[in-house]
N, C-alpha and C positions, 0 to 999 in steps of 0.2 A: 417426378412432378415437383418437387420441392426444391430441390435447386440444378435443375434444366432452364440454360437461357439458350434465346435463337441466334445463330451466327450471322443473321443478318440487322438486328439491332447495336452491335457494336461494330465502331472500327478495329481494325487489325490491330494497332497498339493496343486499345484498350481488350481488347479479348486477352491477346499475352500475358496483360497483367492479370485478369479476374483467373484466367490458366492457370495461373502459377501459382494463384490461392488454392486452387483443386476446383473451381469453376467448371460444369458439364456442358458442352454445347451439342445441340442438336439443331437439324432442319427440317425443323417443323413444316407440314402443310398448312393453309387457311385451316380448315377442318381440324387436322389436331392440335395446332396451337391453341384454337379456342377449345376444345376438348379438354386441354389437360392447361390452361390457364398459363400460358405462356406468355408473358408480356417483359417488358424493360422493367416496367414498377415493379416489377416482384424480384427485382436484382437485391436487395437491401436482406428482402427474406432468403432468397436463394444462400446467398454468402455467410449468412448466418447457418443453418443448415449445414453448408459445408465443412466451417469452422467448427462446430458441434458433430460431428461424425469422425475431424479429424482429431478432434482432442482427447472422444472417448474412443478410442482405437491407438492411439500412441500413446498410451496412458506416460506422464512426465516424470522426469526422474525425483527420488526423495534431496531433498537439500539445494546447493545450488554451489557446486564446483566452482562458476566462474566466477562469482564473490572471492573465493579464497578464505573463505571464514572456518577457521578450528574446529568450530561446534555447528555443527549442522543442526541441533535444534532451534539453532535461530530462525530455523524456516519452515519449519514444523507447520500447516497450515496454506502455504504458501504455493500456487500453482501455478508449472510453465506455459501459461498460456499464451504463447510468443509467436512475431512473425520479425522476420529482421527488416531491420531500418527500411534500406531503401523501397525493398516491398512493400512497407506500409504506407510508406511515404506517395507512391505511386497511387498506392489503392485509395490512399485518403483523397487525392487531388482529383484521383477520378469521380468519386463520389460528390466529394463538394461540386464540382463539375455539374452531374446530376440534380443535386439539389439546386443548385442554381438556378436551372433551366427550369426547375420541376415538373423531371420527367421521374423523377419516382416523390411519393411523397416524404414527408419527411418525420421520421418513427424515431424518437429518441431509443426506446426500448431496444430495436434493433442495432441501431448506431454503436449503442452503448455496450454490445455485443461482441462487435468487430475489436481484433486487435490493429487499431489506427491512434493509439494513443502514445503517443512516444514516452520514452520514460529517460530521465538524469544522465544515466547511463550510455547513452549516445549510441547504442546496440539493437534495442528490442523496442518495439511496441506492442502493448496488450491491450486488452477488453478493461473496461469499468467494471463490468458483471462477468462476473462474480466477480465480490470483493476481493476475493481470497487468489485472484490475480494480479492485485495492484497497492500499491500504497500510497494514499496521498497524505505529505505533511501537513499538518494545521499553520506552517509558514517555513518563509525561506529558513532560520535560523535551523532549525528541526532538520531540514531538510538536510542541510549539507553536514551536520552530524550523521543524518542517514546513509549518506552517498555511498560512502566506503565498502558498506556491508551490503545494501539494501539499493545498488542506484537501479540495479536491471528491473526494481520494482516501482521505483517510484515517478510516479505522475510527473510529467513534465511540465508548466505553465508557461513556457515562455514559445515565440515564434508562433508558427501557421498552427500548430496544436494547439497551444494556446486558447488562439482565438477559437478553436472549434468549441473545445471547455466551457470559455464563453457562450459560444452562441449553444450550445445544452445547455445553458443555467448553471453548467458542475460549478462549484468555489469549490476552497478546500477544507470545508468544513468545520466543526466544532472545536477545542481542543481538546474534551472531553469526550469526546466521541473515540479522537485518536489514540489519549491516555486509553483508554477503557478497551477498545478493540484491536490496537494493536501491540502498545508499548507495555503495557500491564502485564499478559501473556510472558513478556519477552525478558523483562528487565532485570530477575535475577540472572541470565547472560551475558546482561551488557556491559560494555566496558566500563570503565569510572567515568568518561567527560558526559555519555548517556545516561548513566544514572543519575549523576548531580544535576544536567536536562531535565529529566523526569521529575524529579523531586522540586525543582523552581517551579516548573510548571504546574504539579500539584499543589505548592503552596500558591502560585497565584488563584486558584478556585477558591478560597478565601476557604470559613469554613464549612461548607457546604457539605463535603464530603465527611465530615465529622459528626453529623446532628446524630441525635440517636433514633429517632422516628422519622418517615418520609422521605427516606433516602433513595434519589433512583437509582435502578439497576447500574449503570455504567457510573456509577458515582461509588458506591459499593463497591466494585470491580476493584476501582483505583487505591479504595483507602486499603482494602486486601491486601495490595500489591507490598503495599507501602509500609504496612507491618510485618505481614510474613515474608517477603521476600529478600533475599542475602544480596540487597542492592549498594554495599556500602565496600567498595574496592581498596585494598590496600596495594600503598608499592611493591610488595612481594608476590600481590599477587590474589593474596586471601583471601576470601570473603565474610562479609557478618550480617547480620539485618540490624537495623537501627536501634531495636530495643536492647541489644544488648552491649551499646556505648555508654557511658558516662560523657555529662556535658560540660564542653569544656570553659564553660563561663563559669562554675560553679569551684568556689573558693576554695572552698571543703576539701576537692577533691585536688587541690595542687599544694596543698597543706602537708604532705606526710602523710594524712589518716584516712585515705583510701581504702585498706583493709581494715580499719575496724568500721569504716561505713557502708562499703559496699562487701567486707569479707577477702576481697584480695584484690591485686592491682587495677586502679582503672584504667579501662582501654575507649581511649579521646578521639575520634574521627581524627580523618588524615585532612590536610588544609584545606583541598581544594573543597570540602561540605562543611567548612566555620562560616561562607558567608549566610549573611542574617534570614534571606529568602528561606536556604535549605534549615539552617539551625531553630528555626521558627516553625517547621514542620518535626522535625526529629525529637 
């Protein structure tokens, strides 16, 4: 009952396509199609349903292989909730289709459901919901530091997706929303050009994240990050958290007398976090 459409509500093309999602067809009588609530409009909830039976049933792999990434806790969190390209591509067009006409109405909820969202990556489309299938940058620049690692996950903005984005209202939200839920989590794994990212980016929230009372939650999240985490990369390799640099503006310490100030050599961040954005948080 929940996802049975009639084979006489679609064309043959488009049956193919909703087939190939896992879509059930039956032929229904008068009598039992209104029985068991058999209509076109209930396609949006049907597909939804399917996609949901087939996700918890082929439970996704841990990591993500076709990144190519070292450290698979980079994706710690992160689910394959995938359909490929041209699949999607189809199923989205049908859909619009749909809505167009409005022959089914139109549910962001469920929209938001389906994997029709294409992502960077040029491979996969996923669901909005759960979050924890998609990633959207707070902007282009974000983004394409993301690509590398992260494109199979991220949201795509431009073309026929695009516009769908648009017409659900989606933008790409906060940048504290994405420090805080996505890159915080992440960022003592990141490379050097994403940490020094992250770190401009939190100094642009001025000082917000620093008050000592009335701090919210994803603001909190960030400053944590920003302290305890070994997000300060060296060319060898190594990693440190910020508190335990000496700054290299500071005279004192290019004077010789580092070990009687700080006890033994200082160690001065590497260039690419001297400019004044990152140096102005550290």
């Amino acid at each position: 009952k929940k996802h049975g459409l009639a084979v006489e509500d679609f064309r043959e093309a488009d049956r193919e396509c909703l087939e190939r999602c896992g879509a059930l067809f039956v032929r229904p009588g008068k009598h039992l199609r209104k029985a068991l609530g058999i209509e076109r409009s209930s396609t949006l909830m049907a597909l939804q349903a399917v996609f949901a039976q087939r996700w918890q049933q082929e439970p996704p792999p841990e990591g993500d292989a076709t990144e190519g990434a070292a450290n698979s806790r980079l994706y710690r969190g992160l689910r394959h909730l995938r359909l490929p390209l041209e699949d999607a591509r189809s199923l989205r067009s049908f859909l619009c289709n749909l809505l167009r006409k409005n022959l089914v109405p139109k549910d962001n909820r469920l929209l938001e459901a389906l994997p029709i969202f294409e992502t960077v990556g040029g491979r996969f489309a996923v669901p909005l919901v759960p979050s924890s299938a998609r990633i959207v940058a707070p902007n282009v620049e974000w983004e394409e530091l993301l690509r590398p690692l992260f494109g199979n996950f991220l949201i795509s903005f431009e073309g026929d997706a695009g516009d769908l984005l648009a017409e659900l209202h989606r933008d790409r939200g906060s940048p504290a929303s994405f420090l805080a839920e996505f890159a915080s989590p992440r960022v003592g794994l990141f490379d050097r050009d994403l940490c020094v990212k992250f770190l401009e980016a939190v100094a642009g929230l001025g000082s917000a994240p620093w008050k000592k009372q009335g701090v919210p939650k994803d603001l909190q999240i960030i400053a944590e990050a920003c302290t305890s985490a070994p997000l300060v990369v060296f060319p060898c390799g190594e990693r440190c958290r910020c508190s335990e640099l000496a700054d290299p503006g500071d005279a004192t310490l290019h004077s010789g007398r580092a070990s009687e100030v700080l006890g033994g050599a200082a160690i001065f961040p590497p260039e690419e976090y001297r400019g004044p954005l990152v140096l102005s948080l550290m």
